[in-house]
N, C-alpha and C positions, 0 to 999 in steps of 0.2 A: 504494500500500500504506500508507502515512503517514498520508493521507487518511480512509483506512477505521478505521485505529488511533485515530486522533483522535476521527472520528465515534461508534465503539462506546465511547470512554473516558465522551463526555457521553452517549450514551443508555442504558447501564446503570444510572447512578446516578439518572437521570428518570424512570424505568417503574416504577419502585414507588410512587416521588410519583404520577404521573399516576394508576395504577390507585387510590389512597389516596387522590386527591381522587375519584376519581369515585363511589368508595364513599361516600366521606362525604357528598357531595349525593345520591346515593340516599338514606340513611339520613335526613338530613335531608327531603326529601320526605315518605317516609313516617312520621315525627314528624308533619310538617305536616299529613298526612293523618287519621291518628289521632288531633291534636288538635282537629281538624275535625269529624270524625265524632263525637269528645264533646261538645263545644260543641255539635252540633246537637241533639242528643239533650236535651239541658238545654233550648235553648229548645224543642220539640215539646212537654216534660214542664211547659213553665212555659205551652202553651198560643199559641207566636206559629205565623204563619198562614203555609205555605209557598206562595209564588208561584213558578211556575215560568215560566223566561225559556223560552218556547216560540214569541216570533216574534221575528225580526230585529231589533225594536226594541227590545223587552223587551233582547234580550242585548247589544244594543248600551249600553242604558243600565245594564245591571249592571256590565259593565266598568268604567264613567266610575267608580262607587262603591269606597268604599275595603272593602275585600277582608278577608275574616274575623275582622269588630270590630264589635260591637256601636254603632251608632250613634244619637245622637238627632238626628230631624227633626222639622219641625212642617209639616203639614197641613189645612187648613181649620182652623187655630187652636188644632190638638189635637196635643201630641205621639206622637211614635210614634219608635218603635225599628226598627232595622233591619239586618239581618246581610247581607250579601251573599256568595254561596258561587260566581264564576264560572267553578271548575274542578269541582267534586265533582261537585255537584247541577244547577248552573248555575239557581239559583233565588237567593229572596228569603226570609229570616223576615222577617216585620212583627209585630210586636205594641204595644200601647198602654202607660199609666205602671202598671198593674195588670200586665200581665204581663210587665213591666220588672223591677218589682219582684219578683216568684215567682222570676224567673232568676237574680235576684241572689242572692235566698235558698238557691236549688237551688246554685245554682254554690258558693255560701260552705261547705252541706254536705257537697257534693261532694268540697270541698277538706278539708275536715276527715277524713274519713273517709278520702281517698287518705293523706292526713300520716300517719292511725291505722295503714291496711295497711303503710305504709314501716317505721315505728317496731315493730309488731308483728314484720317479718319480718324487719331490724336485731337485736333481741332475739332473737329464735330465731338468727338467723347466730350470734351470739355466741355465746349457749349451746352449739351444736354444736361452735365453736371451742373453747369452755373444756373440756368434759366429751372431745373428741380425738375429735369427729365424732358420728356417730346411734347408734353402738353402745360409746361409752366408751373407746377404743383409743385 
């Protein structure tokens, strides 16, 4: 009986932590996912080529590559960019110093414009908060 006393005193206090971490690497993932999926979209929009890892080799060597970061390589003498995605997609962006550069530019606006929506919807928070909500109370 002491035993069990003991046993339930430490696992009440660890099942919330436990259930707490495992939400928060969910969460986390799917961050990771949605950051993914917009990062693709920007380079598609700047024009890079998707390779898809569709034989054993191909996806053997997307693993080896460092995993959703834009990287530069050089190739027959020519740089080239490369995004590797070996969970989503399980593919390749490639693209060259021209549409290297488009991404950077996409991505810069991108971010400006997400800052824009923050700070717009910041203001409005406040406002609602000042005025005692959406209808003045």
């Amino acid at each position: 009986m002491l035993r069990m006393r003991e046993t339930m005193r430490w696992t009440i206090p660890i099942l919330p932590l436990v259930v707490g971490l495992g939400l928060s690497v969910t969460g986390c993932a799917s961050i990771r996912a949605h950051q993914t999926a917009e990062t693709e979209q920007v380079l598609a929009a700047a024009g890079f080529q998707v390779e898809p890892a569709d034989t054993p080799e191909k996806l053997a060597h997307l693993q080896t590559l460092t995993p959703r970061k834009v990287v530069r390589d050089v190739r027959d003498g020519q740089p080239q960019y490369v995004y590797a995605d070996p969970q989503t997609c399980e593919c390749l962006y490639v693209g060259d110093e021209q549409r290297y550069q488009k991404f950077q530019e996409l991505s810069l606006q991108k971010k400006i414009a997400d800052e824009q929506r923050s700070a717009a919807r910041a203001n409005w928070e406040a406002s609602m908060n000042w005025w005692g909500g959406p209808w003045g109370w």
